[in-house]
C-alpha positions in Angstrom: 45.4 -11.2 0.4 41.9 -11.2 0.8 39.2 -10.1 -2.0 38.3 -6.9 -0.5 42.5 -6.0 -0.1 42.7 -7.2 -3.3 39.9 -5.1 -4.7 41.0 -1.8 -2.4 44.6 -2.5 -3.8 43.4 -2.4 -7.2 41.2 0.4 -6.8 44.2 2.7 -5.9 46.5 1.2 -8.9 43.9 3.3 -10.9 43.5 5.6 -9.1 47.4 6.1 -9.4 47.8 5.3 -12.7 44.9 7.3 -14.2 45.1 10.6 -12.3 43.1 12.6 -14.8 40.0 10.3 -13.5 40.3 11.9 -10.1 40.4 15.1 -11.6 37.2 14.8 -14.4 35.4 13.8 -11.0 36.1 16.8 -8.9 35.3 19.3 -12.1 31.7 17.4 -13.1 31.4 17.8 -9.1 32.1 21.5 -9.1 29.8 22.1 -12.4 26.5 20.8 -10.6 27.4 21.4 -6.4 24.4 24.0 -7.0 22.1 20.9 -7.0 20.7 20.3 -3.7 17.9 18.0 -4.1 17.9 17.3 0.3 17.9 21.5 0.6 15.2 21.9 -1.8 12.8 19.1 -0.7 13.2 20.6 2.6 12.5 23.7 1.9 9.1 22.8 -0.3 8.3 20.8 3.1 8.8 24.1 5.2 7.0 26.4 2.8 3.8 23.8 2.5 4.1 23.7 6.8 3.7 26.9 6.7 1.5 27.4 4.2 -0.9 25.4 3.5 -1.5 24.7 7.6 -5.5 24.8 7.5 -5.3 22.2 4.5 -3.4 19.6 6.4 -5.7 20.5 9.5 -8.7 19.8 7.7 -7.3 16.6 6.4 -6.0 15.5 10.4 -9.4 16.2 11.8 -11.1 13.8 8.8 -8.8 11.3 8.5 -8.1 10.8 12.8 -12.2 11.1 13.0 -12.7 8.4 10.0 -9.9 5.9 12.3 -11.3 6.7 15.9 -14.9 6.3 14.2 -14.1 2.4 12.7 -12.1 1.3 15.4 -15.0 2.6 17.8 -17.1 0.3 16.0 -15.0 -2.5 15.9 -14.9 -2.5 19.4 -18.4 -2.0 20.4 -19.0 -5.3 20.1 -17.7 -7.9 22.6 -14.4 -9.6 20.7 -15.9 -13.1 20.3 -19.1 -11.7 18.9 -17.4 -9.4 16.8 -14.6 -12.2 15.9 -17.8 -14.7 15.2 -19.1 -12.2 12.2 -15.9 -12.0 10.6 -15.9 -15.7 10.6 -19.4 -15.8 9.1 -18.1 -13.7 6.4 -15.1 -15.8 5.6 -17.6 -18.6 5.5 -19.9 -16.8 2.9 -17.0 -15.5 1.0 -14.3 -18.0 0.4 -15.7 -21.5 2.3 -16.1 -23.4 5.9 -12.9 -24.1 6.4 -11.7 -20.8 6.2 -14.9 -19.7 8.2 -13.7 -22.3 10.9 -10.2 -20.9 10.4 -10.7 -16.9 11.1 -12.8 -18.0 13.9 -9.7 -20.1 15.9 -7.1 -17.6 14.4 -9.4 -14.5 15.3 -9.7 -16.5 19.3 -6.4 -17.0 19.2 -5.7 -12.8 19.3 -8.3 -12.0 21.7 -6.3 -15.2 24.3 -3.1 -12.9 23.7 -4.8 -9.8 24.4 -4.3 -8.4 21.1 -7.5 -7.7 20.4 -7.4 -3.8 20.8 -4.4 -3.2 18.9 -5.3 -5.6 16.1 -8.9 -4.0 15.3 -7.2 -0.2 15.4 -4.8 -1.8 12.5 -7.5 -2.9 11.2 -9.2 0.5 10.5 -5.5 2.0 9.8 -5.7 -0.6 6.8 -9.1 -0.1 5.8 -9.0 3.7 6.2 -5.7 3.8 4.0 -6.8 1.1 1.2 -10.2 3.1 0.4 -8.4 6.2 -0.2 -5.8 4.2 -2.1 -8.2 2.4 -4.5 -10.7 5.5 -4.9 -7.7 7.0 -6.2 -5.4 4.2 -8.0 -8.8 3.5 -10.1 -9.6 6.4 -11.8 -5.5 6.9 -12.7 -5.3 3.8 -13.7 -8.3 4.0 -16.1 -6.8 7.2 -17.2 -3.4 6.0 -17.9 -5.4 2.8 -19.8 -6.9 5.3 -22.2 -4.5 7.8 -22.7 -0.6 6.8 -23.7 0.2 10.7 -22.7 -0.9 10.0 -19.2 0.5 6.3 -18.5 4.0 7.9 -19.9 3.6 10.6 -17.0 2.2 8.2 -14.0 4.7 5.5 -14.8 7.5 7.2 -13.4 6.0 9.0 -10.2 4.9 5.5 -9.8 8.6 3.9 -9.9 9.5 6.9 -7.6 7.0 5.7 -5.3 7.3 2.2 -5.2 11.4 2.4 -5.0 11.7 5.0 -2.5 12.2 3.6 1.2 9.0 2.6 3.5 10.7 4.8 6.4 11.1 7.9 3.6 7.3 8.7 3.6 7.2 8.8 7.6 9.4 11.9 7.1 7.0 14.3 5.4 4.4 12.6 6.8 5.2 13.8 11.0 5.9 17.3 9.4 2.3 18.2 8.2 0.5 16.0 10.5 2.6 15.4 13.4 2.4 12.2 15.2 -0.2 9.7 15.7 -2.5 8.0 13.3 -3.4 10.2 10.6 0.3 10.6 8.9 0.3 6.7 9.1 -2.4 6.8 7.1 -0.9 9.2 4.7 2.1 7.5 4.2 0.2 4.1 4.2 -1.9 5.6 1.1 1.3 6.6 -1.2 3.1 3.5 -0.2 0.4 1.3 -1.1 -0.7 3.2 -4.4 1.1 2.2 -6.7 0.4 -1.7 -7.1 -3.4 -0.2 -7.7 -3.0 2.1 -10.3 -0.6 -0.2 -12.5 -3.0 -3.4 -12.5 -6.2 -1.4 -13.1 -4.5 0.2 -16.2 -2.9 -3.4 -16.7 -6.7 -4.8 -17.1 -8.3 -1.9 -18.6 -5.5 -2.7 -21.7 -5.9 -6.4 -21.8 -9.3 -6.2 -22.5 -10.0 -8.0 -25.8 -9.7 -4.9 -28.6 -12.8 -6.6 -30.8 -15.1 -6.6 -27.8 -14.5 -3.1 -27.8 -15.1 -2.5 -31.1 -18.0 -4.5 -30.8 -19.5 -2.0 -28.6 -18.0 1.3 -30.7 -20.3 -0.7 -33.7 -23.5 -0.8 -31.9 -23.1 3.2 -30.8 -22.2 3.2 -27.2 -20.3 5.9 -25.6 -16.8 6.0 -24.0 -18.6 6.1 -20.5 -20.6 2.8 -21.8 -18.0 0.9 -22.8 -16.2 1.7 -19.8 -18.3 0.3 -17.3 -20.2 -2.3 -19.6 -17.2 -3.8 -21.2 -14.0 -2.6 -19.7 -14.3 -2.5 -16.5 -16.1 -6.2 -15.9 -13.3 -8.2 -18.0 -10.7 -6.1 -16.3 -12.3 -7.0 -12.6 -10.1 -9.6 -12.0 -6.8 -8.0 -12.8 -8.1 -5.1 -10.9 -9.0 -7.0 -7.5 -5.7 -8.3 -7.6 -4.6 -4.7 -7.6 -6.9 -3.9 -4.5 -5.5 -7.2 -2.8 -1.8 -6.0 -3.2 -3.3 -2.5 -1.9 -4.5 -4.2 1.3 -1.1 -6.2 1.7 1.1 -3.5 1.9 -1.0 -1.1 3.5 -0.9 -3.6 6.7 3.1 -3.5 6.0 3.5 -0.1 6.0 0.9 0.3 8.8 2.9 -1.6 10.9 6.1 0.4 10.0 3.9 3.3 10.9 3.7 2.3 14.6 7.5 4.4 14.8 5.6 7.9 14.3 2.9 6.7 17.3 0.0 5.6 14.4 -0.7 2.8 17.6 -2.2 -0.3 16.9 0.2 -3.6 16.3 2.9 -1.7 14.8 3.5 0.1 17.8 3.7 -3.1 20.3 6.2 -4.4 17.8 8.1 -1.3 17.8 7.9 -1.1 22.1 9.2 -4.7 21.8 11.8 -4.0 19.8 12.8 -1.2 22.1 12.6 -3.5 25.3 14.1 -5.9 23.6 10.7 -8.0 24.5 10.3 -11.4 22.7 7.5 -12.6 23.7 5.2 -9.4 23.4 6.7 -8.9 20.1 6.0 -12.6 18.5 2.3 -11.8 20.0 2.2 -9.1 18.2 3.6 -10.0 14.9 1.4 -13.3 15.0 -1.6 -11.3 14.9 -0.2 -9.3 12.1 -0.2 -12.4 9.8 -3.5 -13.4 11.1 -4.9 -10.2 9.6 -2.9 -10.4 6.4 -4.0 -14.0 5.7 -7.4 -12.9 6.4 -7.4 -10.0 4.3 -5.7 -11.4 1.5 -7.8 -14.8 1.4 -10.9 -12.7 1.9 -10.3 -10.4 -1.4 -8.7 -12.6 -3.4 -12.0 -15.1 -3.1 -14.2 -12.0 -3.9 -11.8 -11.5 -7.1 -12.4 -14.9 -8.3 -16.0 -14.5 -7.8 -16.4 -12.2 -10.6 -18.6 -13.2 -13.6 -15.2 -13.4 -15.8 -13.4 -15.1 -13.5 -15.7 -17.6 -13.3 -16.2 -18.0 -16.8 -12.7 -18.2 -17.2 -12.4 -21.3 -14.7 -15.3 -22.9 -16.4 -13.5 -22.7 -19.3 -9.9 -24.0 -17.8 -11.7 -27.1 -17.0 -13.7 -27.8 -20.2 
């Protein structure tokens, strides 16, 4: 007998043996078939659809003008020239090599003819990770200096990060439709939450005595906030804004089902014609944007004034 026979075989000698298990099921079942959780959420959906229209209007028009806008400018310049700055940046930022490296990798997308697709993701990203950090800072500040509020963003925050990618698309097409702007959306909740938890993360490792330190000499919350706080916990909160990034150009590419355009939606044709080649294309320019973001921010991380000092001191 094989292990799953054995196991279904098993399964039903309790289930024969110990009726009364059966039966405690089907009562607890009977006590709480009033809970609907899929009926409800629907139904908030609905009544926000219906609603609360003009809002998510409002928010369409900004957030599609805001894409259009930076991928307009993205491709006003010829895609060499345009490929060339974002090599010079690399250089300034992180070294030559990687300078030389965006350059070839950044050549290598325009040769497929990726170009188009690969700068709209790119404003998808950077769209998505700006609202994302403007608000993962300020929560994660306030869940640093309040135990009340990290107790209450903690588990909306294991709610989001748990839930399935494809989940947020759902809500997403309801109040904006397709296109771009309920990628976005559902790019911003999915990408929260790494944001929020390592800005709180540095805001509480920050050394306790060089805070007290600056209570001693008289300055104010708002002070020691941005004097103290807020440059030790740099670091710690770039590599918040790095993780941002990464999984907003994850989720951006999942987005490409609900028509958001860009590289997730040639992956998603390929998949649907079964298309290899165009797909690989595709998905190789992906990574060539996600090492270039995540080499990009990670270098301007480690060139904070603490980070620095900290590698001074590594090697002394």
């Amino acid at each position: 007998m094989s292990t799953p026979d054995a196991v279904l075989a098993s399964s039903q000698w309790i289930n024969d043996t110990f009726p009364f298990f059966n039966e405690i099921g089907k009562t607890l079942a009977g006590w709480f078939s009033w809970i609907k959780i899929g009926a409800w959420f629907e139904s908030l959906v609905n009544w926000m659809t219906a609603n609360l229209d003009p809002f998510f209007t409002f928010v369409s028009d900004v957030l599609g003008w805001c894409v259009d806008s930076l991928t307009a400018v993205f491709l006003w310049l010829p895609a060499l020239v345009f490929a060339l700055i974002l090599a010079l940046l690399g250089w300034a930022v992180r070294g030559l090599r990687f300078g030389v490296f965006t350059l070839l990798a950044l050549a290598l997308v325009v040769q497929m003819g990726q170009w188009k697709d690969a700068m709209s993701t790119l404003a998808l990203v950077i769209v998505a990770s700006v609202i994302a950090v403007i608000v993962a800072i300020p929560v994660g500040i306030a869940a640093a200096r309040s135990s009340r509020v990290s107790s209450v963003v903690k588990p909306i925050l294991d709610f989001m990060q748990t839930l399935p990618a494809f989940v947020y698309l759902i809500p997403a097409i309801f109040f904006f439709s397709v296109g771009s702007v309920p990628g976005v959306v559902a790019t911003v909740v999915f990408s929260l939450p790494p944001g929020v938890r390592l800005t709180e993360l540095g805001i509480r490792q920050v050394d306790k005595e060089m805070v007290e330190a600056g209570e001693a000499f008289g300055a104010p919350p708002a002070k020691i906030l941005t004097r103290i706080q807020f440059p030790l916990a740099l670091p710690t909160i770039m590599a918040g804004i790095n993780q941002v990034i990464m999984l907003s150009l994850s989720m951006v590419v999942i987005a490409g089902m609900v028509g958001a355009g860009g590289l997730g939606g040639v992956v998603y044709q390929a998949i649907s014609n079964l298309d290899v080649a165009s797909g690989f294309e595709g998905g190789l320019a992906v990574v060539i944007l996600a090492v270039y973001l995540d080499r990009l921010t990670a270098s301007l991380g480690n060139r904070s004034p603490v980070a620095r000092a900290r590698k001074a001191a590594a090697k002394a």
